[in-house]
C-alpha positions as CSV (number, residue, x, y, z in Angstrom):
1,X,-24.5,-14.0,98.6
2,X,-26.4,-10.3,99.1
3,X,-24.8,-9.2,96.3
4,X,-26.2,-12.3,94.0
5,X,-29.5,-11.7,96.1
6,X,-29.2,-8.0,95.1
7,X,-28.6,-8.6,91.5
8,X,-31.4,-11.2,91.2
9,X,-33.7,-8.9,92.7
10,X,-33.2,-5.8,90.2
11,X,-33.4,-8.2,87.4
12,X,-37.0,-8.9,88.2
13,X,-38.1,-5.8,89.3
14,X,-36.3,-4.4,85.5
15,X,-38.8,-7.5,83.6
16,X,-41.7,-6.3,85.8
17,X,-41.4,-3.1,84.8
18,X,-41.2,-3.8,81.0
19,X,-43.9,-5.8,81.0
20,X,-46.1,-3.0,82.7
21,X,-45.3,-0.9,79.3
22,X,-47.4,-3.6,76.8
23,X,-50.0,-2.3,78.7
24,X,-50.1,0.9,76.9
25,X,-51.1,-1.3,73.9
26,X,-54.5,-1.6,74.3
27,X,-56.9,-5.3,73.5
28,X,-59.2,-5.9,70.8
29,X,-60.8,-8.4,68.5
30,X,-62.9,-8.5,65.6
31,X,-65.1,-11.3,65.5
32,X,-67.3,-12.3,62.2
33,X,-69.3,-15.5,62.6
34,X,-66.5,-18.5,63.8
35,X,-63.7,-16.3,62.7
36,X,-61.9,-14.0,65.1
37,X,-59.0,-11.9,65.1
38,X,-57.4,-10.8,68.0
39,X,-54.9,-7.3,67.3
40,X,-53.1,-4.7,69.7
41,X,-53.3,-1.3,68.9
42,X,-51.2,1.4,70.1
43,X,-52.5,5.2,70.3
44,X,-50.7,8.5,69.7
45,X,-49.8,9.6,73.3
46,X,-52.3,12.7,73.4
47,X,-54.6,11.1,71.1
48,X,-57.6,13.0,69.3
49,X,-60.3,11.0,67.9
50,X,-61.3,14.3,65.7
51,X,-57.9,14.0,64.1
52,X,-57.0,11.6,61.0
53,X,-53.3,9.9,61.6
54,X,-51.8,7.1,60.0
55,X,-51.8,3.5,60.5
56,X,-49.1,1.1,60.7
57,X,-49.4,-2.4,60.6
58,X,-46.9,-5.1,62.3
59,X,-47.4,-8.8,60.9
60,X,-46.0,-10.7,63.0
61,X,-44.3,-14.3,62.3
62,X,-45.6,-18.1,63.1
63,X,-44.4,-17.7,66.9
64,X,-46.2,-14.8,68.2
65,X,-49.6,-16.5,66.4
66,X,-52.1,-17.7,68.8
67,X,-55.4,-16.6,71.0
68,X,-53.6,-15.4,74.3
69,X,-53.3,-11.9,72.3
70,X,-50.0,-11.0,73.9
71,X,-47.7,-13.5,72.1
72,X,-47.6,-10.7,68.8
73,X,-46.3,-8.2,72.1
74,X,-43.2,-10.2,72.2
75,X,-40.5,-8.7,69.6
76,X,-40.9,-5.4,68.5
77,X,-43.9,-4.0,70.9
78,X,-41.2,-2.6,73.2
79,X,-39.7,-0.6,70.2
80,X,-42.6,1.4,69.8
81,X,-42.6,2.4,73.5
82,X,-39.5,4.0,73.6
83,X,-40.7,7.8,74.7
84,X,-38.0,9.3,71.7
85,X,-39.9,7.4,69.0
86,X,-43.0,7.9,70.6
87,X,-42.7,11.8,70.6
88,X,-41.9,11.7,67.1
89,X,-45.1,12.7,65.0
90,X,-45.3,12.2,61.8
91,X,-48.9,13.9,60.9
């Protein structure tokens, strides 16, 4: 039964500690009139706001639509975490 308790245990503290990663991806909405758009945006780790980089948009499908602004977090987003593809520059 410890070990079971055990095992639960690390398997929380493992979704706990992925979910503290979307927060790298920082909130923002655009809002014309009635319309709004809510987006994520991930920075360059060491970002320069003097230097030009590229942009890459992710459209995500029909299920990660809504207002909540963390549903389009929930395939893919974790991807772009990883520190290896995060180191990579391409500018």
């Amino acid at each position: 039964m410890k070990k079971f308790f055990l095992a639960i245990c690390l398997l929380v503290a493992a979704q706990i500690s992925n979910a503290q990663d979307l927060k790298k991806f920082d909130k923002g909405n655009f809002i014309k009139g009635k319309d709004s758009i809510y987006y994520r945006i991930l920075f360059p780790e060491n970002f320069n706001p003097i230097q030009k980089y590229p942009v890459l948009f992710v459209l995500h499908g029909r299920g990660e639509s809504g207002s909540d602004n963390e549903k389009q977090l929930t395939h893919g987003a974790k991807l772009f975490l990883k520190d290896d593809v995060r180191a990579k520059t391409m500018w």
